[in-house]
C-alpha beads as a LAMMPS data file, in Angstrom:
LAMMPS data file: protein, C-alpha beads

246 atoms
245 bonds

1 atom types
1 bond types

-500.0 500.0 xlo xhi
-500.0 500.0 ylo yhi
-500.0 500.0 zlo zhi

Masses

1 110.0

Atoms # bond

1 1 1 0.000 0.000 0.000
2 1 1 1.594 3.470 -1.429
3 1 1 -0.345 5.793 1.199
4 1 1 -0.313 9.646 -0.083
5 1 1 -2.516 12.119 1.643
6 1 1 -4.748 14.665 -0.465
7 1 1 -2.196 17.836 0.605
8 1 1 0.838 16.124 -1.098
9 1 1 -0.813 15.153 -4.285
10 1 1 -2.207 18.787 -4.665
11 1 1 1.341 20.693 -4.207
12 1 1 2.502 17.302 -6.980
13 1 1 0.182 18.862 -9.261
14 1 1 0.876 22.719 -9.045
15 1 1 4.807 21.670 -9.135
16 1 1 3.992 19.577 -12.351
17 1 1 1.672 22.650 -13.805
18 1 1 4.434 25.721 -12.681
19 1 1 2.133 27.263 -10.518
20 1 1 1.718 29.136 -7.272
21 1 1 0.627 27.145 -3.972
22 1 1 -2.911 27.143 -4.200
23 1 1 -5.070 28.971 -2.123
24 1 1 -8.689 30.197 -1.354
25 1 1 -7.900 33.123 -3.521
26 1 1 -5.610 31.676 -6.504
27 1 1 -6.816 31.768 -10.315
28 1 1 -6.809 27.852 -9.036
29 1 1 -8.074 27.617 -5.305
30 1 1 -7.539 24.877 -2.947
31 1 1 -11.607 23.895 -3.407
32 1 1 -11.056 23.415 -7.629
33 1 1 -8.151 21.514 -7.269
34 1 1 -9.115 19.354 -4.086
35 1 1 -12.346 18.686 -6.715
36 1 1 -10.288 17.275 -9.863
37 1 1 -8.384 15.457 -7.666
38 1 1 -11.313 13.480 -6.017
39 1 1 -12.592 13.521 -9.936
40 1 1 -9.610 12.129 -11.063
41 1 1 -9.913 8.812 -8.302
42 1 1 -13.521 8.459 -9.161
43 1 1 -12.331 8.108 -13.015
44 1 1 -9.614 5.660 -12.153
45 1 1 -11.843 3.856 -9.512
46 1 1 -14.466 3.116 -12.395
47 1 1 -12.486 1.819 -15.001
48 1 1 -10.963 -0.756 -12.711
49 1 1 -13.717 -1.937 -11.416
50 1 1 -14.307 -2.725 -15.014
51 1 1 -11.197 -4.337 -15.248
52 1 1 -10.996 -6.097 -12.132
53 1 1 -14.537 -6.209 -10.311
54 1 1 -14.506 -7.601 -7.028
55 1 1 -11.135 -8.788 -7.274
56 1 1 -10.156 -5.233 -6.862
57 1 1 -12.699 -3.370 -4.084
58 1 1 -15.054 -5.635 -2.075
59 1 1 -16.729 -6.060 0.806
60 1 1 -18.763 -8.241 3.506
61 1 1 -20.856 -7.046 5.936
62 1 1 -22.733 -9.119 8.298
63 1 1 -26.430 -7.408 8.690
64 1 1 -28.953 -8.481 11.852
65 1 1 -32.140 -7.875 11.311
66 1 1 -33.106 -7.633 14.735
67 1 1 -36.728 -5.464 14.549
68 1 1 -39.130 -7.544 14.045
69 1 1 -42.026 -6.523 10.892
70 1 1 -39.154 -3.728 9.997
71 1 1 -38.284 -4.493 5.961
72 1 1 -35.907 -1.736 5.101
73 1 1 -32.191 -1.217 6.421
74 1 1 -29.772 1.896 5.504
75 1 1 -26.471 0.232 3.451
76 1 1 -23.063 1.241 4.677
77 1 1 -21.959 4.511 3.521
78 1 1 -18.932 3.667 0.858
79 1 1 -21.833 1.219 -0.957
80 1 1 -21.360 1.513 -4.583
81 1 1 -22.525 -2.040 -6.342
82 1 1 -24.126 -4.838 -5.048
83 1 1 -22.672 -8.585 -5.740
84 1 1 -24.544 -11.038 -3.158
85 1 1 -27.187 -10.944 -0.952
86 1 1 -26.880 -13.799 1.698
87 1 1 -29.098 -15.423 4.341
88 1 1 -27.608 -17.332 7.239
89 1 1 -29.708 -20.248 7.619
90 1 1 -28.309 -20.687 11.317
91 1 1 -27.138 -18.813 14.047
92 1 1 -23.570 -20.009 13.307
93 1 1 -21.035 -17.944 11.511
94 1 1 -19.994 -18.987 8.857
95 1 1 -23.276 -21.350 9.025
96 1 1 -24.995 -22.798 6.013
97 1 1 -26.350 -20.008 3.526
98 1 1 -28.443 -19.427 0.252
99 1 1 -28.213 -16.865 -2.041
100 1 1 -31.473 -14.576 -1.915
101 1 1 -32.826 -13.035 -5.092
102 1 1 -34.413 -9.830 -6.026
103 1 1 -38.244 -9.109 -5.582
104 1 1 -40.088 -6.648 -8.540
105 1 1 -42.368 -3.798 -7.566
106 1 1 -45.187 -6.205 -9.106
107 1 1 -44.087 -8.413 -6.473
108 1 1 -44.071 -6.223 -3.466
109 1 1 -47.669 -5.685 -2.701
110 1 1 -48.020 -9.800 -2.024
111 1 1 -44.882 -10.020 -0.454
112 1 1 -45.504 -6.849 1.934
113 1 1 -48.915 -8.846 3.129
114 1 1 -50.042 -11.287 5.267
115 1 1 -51.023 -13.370 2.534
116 1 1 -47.937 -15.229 2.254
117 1 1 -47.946 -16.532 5.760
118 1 1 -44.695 -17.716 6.222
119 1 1 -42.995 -17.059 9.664
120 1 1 -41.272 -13.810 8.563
121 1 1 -37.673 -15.255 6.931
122 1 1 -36.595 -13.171 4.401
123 1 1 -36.490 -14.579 1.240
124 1 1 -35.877 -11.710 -1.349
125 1 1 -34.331 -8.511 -1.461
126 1 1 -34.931 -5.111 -3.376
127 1 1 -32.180 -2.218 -3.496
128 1 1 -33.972 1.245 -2.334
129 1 1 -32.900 3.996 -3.882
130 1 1 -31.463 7.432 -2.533
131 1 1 -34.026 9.346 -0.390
132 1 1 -31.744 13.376 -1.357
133 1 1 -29.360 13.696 -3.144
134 1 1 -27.092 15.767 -0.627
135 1 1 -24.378 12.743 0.003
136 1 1 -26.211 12.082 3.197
137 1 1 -27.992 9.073 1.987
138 1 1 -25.980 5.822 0.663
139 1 1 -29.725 3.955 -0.103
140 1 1 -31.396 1.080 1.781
141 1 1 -31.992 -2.659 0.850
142 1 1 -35.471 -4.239 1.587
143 1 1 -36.488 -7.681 2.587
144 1 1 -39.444 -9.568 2.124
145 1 1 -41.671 -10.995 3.726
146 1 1 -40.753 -8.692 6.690
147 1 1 -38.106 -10.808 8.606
148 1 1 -38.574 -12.116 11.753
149 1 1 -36.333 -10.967 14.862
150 1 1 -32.403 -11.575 14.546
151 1 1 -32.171 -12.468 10.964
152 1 1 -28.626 -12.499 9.813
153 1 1 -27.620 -11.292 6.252
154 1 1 -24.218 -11.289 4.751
155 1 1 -23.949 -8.054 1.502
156 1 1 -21.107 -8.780 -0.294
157 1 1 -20.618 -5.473 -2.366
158 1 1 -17.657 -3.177 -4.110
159 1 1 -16.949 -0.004 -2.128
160 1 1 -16.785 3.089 -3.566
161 1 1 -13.492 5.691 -2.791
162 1 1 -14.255 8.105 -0.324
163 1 1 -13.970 11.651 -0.890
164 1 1 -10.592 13.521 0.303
165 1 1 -11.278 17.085 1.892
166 1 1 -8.612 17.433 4.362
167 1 1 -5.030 17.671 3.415
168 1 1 -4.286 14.923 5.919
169 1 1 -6.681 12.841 3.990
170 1 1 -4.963 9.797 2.911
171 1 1 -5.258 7.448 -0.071
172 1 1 -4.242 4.413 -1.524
173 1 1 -1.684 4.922 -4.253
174 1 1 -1.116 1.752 -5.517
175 1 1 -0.979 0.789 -9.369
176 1 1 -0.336 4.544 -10.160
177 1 1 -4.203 5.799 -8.993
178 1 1 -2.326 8.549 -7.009
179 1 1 0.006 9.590 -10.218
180 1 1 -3.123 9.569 -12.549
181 1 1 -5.381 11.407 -9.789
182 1 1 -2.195 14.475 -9.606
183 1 1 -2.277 14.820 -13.551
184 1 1 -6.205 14.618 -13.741
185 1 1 -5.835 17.718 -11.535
186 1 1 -2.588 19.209 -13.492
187 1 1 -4.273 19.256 -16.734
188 1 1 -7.499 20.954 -15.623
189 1 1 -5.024 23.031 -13.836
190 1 1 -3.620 23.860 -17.171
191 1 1 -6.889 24.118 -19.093
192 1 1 -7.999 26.920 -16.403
193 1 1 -5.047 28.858 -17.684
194 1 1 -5.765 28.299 -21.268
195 1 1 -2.260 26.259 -21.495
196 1 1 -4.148 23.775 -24.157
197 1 1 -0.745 22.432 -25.596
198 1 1 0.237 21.627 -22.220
199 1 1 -2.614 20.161 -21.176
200 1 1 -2.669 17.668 -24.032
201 1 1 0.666 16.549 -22.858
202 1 1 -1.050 15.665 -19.744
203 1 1 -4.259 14.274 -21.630
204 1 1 -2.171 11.784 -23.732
205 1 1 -0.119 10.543 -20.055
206 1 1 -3.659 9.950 -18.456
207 1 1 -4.623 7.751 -21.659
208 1 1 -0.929 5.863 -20.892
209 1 1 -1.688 5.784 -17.171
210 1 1 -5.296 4.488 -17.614
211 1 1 -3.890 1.757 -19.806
212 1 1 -1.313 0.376 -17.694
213 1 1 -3.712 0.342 -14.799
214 1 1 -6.358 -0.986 -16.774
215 1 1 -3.932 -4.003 -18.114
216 1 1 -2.401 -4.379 -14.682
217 1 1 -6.425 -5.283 -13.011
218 1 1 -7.763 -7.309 -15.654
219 1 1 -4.438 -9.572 -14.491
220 1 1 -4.739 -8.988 -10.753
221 1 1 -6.349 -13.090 -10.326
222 1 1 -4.074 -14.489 -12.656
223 1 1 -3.279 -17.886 -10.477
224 1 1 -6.036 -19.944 -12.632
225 1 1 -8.085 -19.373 -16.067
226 1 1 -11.841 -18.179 -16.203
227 1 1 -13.807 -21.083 -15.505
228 1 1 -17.898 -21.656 -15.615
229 1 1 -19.584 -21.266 -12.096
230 1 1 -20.358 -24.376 -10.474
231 1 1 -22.800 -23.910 -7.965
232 1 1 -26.828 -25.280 -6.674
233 1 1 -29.278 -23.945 -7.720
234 1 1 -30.993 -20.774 -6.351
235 1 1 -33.852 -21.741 -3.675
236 1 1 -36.933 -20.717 -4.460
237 1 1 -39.878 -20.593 -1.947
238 1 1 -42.463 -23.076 -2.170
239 1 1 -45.187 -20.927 -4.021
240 1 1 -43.380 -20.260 -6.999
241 1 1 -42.647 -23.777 -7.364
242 1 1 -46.605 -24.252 -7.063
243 1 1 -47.045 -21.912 -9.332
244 1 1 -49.217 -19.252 -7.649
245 1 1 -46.573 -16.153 -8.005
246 1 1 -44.361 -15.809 -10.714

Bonds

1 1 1 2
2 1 2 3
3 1 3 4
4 1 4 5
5 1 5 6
6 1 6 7
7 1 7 8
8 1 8 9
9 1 9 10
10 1 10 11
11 1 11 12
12 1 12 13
13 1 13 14
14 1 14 15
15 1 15 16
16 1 16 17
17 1 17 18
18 1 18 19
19 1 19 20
20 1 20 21
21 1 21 22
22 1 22 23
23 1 23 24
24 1 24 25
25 1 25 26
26 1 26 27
27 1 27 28
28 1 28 29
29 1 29 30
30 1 30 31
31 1 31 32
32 1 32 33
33 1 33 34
34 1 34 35
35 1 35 36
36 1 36 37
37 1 37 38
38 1 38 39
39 1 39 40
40 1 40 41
41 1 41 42
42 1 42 43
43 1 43 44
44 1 44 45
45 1 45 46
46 1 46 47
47 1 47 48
48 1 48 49
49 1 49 50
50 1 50 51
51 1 51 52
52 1 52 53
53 1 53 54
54 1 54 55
55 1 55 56
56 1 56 57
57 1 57 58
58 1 58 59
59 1 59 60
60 1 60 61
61 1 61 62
62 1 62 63
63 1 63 64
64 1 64 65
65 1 65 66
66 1 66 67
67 1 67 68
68 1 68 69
69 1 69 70
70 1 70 71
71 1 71 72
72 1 72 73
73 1 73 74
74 1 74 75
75 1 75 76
76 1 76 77
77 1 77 78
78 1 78 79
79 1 79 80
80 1 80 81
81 1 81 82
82 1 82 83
83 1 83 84
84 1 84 85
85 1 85 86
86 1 86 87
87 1 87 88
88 1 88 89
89 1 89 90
90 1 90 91
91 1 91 92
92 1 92 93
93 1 93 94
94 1 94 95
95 1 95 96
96 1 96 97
97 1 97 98
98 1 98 99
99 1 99 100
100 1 100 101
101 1 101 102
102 1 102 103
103 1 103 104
104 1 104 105
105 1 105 106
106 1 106 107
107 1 107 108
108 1 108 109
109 1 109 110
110 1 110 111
111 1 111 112
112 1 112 113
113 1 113 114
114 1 114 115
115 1 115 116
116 1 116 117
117 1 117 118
118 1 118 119
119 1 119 120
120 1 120 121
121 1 121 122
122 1 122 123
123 1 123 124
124 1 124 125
125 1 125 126
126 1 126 127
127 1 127 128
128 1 128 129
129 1 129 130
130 1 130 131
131 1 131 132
132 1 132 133
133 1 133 134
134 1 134 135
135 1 135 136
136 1 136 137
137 1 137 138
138 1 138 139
139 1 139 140
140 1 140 141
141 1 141 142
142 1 142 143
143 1 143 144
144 1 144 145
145 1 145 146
146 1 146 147
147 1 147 148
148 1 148 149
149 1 149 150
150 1 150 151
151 1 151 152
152 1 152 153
153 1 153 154
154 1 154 155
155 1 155 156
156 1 156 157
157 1 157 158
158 1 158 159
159 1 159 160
160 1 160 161
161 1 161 162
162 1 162 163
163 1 163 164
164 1 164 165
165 1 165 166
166 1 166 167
167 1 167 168
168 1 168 169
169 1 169 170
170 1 170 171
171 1 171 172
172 1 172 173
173 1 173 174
174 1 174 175
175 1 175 176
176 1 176 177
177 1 177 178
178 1 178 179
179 1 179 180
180 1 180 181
181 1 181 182
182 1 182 183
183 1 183 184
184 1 184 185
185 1 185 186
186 1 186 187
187 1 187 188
188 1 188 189
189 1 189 190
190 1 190 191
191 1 191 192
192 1 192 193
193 1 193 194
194 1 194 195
195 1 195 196
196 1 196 197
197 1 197 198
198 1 198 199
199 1 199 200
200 1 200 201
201 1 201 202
202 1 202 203
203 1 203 204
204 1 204 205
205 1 205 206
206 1 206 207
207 1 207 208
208 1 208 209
209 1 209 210
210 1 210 211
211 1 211 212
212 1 212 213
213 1 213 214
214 1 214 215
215 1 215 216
216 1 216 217
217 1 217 218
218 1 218 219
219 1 219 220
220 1 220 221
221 1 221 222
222 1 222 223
223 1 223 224
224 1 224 225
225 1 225 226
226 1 226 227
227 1 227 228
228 1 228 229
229 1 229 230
230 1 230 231
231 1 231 232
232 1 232 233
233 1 233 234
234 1 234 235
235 1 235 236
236 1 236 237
237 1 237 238
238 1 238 239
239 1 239 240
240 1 240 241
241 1 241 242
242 1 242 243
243 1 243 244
244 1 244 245
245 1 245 246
């Protein structure tokens, strides 16, 4: 791990772009640049993940759904994209699981009722979207029927980086995210100050950056070749295999 806090990358980039220390009341202030910056790890962050997927950012958390008749619980802050949605069929940890599938809006309405009369295990899942849109909330997951008291779910999901705003922030450099995140900012830098020419310079070592990163993830489980899942089938609740709720 090649730690580098968000001050250091920031006085990287000004060096690289011959500029003055940036402050609140530079052509470039300390908010811009702190903003291409985070930009810059948000670009990088996305295009491994489509490299890499969960072989580069992931997750487990171990949920208890301990309130009984309550469906919907808030997902961790850094959520970005779910992969599995486990339910612990015992107490015991690890314990035997199954893999729970997603419920439609269709679906809700029966699911949300009495009708189904099962004994309140959780059986599918729904992803609930943002309630504003002011960073405060990461979204909710759902489960239905409404679980009964100390349920225990396992989310396996990819996190997403977390936003640098102090200059003691720290990040993870490794596989050149912190040198493409410093010229991200340096070429914006440079476009602010009409330096196009320069800034291409900088656009074309992004493209080489991005490349080398992009080569280095899809490589990152390289120990055996792609192989087809092997796994049981998904469980299904007893009235769909009846046929009364498709």
């Amino acid at each position: 791990m090649l730690a580098v806090t968000l001050g250091s990358m920031r006085a990287e980039a000004t060096a690289l772009a011959n500029m003055p220390a940036c402050t609140a009341t530079t052509a470039v202030t300390i908010a811009m640049a702190n903003g291409w910056i985070n930009r810059g790890i948000n670009k990088l962050f996305r295009t491994a993940l489509q490299a890499g997927g969960e072989s580069v950012y992931r997750k487990d958390l171990m949920m208890t759904l301990s309130v009984p008749g309550q469906t919907i619980y808030q997902l961790p802050p850094d959520f970005y994209e779910l992969k599995s949605v486990e339910l612990l069929l015992s107490t015991n940890v690890p314990g035997d699981r199954i893999v729970l599938e997603r419920f439609t809006l269709n679906e809700r309405p029966y699911l949300l009722s009495a009708t189904p009369g099962w004994n309140g295990e959780p059986f599918r899942y729904m992803l609930v979207g943002k309630t504003t849109q002011d960073g405060t909330d990461p979204g909710s997951i759902e489960f239905l029927p409404p679980p009964s008291s100390n349920t225990k779910i396992n989310l396996i999901y990819i996190f997403g980086p977390k936003p640098l705003v102090n200059d003691s922030d720290t990040f993870d450099g490794f596989a050149g995210f912190d040198e493409y995140a410093v010229k991200f900012c340096t070429r914006d830098m440079l476009l602010r100050n009409r330096e196009e020419e320069r800034a291409q310079l900088f656009e074309q070592q992004l493209s080489m950056i991005q490349a080398d990163v992009l080569s280095g993830m899809r490589q990152r489980d390289a120990a055996m070749a792609p192989r087809v899942n092997m796994t049981r089938d998904v469980w299904r609740p007893r009235f769909t295999r009846m046929g009364r709720f498709r």
